[in-house]
Each structure stands twice: as C-alpha cells, then as structure tokens.
C-alpha positions as CSV (number, residue, x, y, z in Angstrom):
1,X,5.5,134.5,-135.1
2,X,8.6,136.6,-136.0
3,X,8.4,140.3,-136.2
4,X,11.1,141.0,-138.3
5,X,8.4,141.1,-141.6
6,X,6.1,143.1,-139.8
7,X,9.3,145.4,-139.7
8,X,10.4,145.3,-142.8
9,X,7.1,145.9,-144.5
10,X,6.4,149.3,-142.6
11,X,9.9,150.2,-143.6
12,X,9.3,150.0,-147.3
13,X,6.1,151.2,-146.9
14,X,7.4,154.4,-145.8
15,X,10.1,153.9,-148.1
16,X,7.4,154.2,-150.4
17,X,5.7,156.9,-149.1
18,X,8.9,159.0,-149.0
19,X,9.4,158.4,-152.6
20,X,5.7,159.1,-153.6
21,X,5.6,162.1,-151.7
22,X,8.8,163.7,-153.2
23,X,7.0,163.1,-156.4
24,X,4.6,165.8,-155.9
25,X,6.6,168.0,-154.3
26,X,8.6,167.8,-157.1
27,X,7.7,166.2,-160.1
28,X,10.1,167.5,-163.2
29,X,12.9,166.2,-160.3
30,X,14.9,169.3,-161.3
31,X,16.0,171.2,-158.5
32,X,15.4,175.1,-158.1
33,X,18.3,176.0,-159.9
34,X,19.0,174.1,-162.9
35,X,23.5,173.8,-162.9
36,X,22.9,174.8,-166.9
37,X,21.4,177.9,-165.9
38,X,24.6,178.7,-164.2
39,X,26.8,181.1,-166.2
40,X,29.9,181.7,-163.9
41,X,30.8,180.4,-160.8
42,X,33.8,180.6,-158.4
43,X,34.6,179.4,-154.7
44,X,37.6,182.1,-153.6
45,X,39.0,180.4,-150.4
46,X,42.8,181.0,-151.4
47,X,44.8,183.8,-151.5
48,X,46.6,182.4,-154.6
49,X,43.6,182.3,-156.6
50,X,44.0,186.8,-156.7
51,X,46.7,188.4,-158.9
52,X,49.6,190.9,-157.4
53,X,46.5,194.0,-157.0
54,X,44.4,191.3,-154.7
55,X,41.9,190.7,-157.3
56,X,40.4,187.4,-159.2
57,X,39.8,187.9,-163.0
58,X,37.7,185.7,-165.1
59,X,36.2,185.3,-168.7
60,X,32.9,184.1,-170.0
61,X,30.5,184.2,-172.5
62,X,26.5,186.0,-171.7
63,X,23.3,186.2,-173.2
64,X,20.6,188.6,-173.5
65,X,18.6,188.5,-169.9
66,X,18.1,188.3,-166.4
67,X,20.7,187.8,-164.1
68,X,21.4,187.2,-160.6
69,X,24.5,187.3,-157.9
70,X,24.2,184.6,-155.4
71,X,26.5,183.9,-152.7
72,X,27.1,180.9,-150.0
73,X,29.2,183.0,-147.3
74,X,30.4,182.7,-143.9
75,X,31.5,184.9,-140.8
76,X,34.7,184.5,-142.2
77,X,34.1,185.8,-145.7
78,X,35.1,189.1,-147.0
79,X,33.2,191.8,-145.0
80,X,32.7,193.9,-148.8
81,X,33.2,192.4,-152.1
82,X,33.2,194.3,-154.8
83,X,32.6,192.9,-158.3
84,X,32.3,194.3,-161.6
85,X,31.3,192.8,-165.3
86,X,32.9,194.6,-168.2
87,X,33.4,194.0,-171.9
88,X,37.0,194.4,-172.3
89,X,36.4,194.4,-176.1
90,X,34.2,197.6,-175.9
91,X,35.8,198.9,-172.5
92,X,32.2,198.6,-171.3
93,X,31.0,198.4,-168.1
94,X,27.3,196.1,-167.8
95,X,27.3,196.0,-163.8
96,X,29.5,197.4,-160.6
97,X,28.5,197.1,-157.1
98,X,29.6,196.7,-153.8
99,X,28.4,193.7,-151.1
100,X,28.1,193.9,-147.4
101,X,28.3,190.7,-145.1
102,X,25.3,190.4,-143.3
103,X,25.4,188.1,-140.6
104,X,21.4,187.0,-139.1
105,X,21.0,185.5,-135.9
106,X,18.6,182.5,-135.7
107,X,17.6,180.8,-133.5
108,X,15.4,178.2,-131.9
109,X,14.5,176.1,-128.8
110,X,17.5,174.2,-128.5
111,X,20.3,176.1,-130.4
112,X,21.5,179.5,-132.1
113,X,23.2,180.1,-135.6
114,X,23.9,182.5,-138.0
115,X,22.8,183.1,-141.9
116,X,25.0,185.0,-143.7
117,X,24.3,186.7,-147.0
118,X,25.4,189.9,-148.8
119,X,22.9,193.0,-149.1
120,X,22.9,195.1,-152.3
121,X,21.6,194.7,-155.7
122,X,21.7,191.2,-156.7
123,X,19.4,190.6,-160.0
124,X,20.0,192.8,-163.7
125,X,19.0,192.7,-166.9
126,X,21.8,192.2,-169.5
127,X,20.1,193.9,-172.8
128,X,23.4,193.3,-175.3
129,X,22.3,195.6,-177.9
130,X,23.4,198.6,-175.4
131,X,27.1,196.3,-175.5
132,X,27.8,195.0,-179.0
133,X,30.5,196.5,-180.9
134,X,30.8,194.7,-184.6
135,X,34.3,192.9,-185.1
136,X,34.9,191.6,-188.4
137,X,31.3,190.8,-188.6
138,X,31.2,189.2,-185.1
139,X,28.9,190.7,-182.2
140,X,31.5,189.8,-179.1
141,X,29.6,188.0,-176.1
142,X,32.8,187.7,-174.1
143,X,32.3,189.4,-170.6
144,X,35.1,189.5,-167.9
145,X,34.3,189.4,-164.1
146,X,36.4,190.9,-161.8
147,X,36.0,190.5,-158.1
148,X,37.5,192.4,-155.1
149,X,37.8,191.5,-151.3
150,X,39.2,194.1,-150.6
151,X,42.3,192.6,-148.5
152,X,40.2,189.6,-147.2
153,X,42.0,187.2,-148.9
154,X,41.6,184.3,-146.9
155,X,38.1,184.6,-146.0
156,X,35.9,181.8,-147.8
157,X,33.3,182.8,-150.6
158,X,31.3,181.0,-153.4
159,X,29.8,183.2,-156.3
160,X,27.3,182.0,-158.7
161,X,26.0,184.5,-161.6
162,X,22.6,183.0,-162.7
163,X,20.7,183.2,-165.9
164,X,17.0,183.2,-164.6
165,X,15.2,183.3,-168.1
C-alpha cells in the first residue's frame, strides 16, 4: 500500500487546521492597522528626498482625533529626528518633538539582535477647533509635515502618522 495518501491527507489536514485556526485568531481578517487608517507615510532612505536646508516637507489633509508616530528604524537611521506638523495657512503649530534612536539588545539561545525604536511622545490628539481659521467660508484641513535628521541623510527611516479613532 502506497503512503503517498496517507501523506497527503495529514498535509491538508494541517492545511486545514492552519486555516481554521487563523480564523479565530483573527476573524474580521483585518490586520492591526487598517492601511486607511494611515494618514501620512514616508520611507526617507535618500538624501535627495531633503531640500538644500536637509529637511523633507510634505502636505496632507487631518481630521479631528487621535494620532500616532510610528517608526520602522535601524542602526543606521538618524540618531534624532525631529518632526513638526504645522498649518501653514494659520502659521500654526499642532505638534513639535524630538526622537532618539534606541537600540534594544535581544537575545536568545541561539542568537542576538537588536530592536530599534525612537523614545519620546508618540500619540496626540488633533482637536481642530483650536486650528481652524475661516477662508472664504472654508475651515482649511491642510497640515504640512516637516521632518529633520539632523545631517543623517543617508540613514534609512520609515514614518507612519496614524489615525487611531
């Protein structure tokens, strides 16, 4: 008698099982962050990507609510990164800080890495009552980001500004 059905039935019945099981881990299938809950996002890996004063300027439209900063850095990324989020058509400022590379070693039995994140305030609340400025009848939603790396140009790092609610 050949074995190869024997086989292939306890494959796809772990096939199976796999499937099942990621069911109710996760049944909606959506992911922890949903991509439209992403407002802004930017990977600055080239030094061509920052105007003349070494910084990256970019425009989007916000909402009233929670936000959050997060980052997918390396050992090679910018040790500080400063960002700020202005209304240029108020000449308001909403949120200025300054990030510091954190590198944390893991490790286990076999093998040692690093994690590396940025400390410092990461999450906000955007009320944009406090920003509006009435233009023609218009309350303006347009925010600018501008991000520093203050001369690490060619170090690798991916922003993401995230509505949470």
């Amino acid at each position: 008698m050949s074995k190869k059905p024997i086989i292939g039935g306890i494959i796809l019945a772990i096939i199976a099982i796999i499937i099942i099981f990621g069911e109710v881990i996760n049944p909606d299938g959506s992911e922890s962050i949903q991509n439209d809950n992403v407002v802004f996002h930017v990977t600055l890996a080239d030094p061509a990507l920052y105007d003349e004063n070494g910084l990256y300027y970019h425009s989007f439209t916000v909402e009233e609510g929670l936000y959050e900063f997060r980052f997918v850095a390396n050992g090679d990324s910018p040790k500080t990164l400063s960002i700020l989020l202005w209304q240029p058509v108020r000449d308001n400022k909403i949120f200025a800080f300054e990030y510091l590379l954190q590198g944390t070693l893991v490790e286990d039995e076999f093998s040692s890495w690093y994690v590396w994140d940025y400390l410092g305030m990461k999450g906000f609340y955007l009320d944009l009552s406090d920003l509006y400025l009435v233009l023609d009848g218009e309350l303006p939603t347009d925010v600018e980001i501008i991000i520093s790396p203050n001369g690490n140009y060619d170090g690798p790092v991916s922003i993401d500004l995230i509505k949470l609610d």
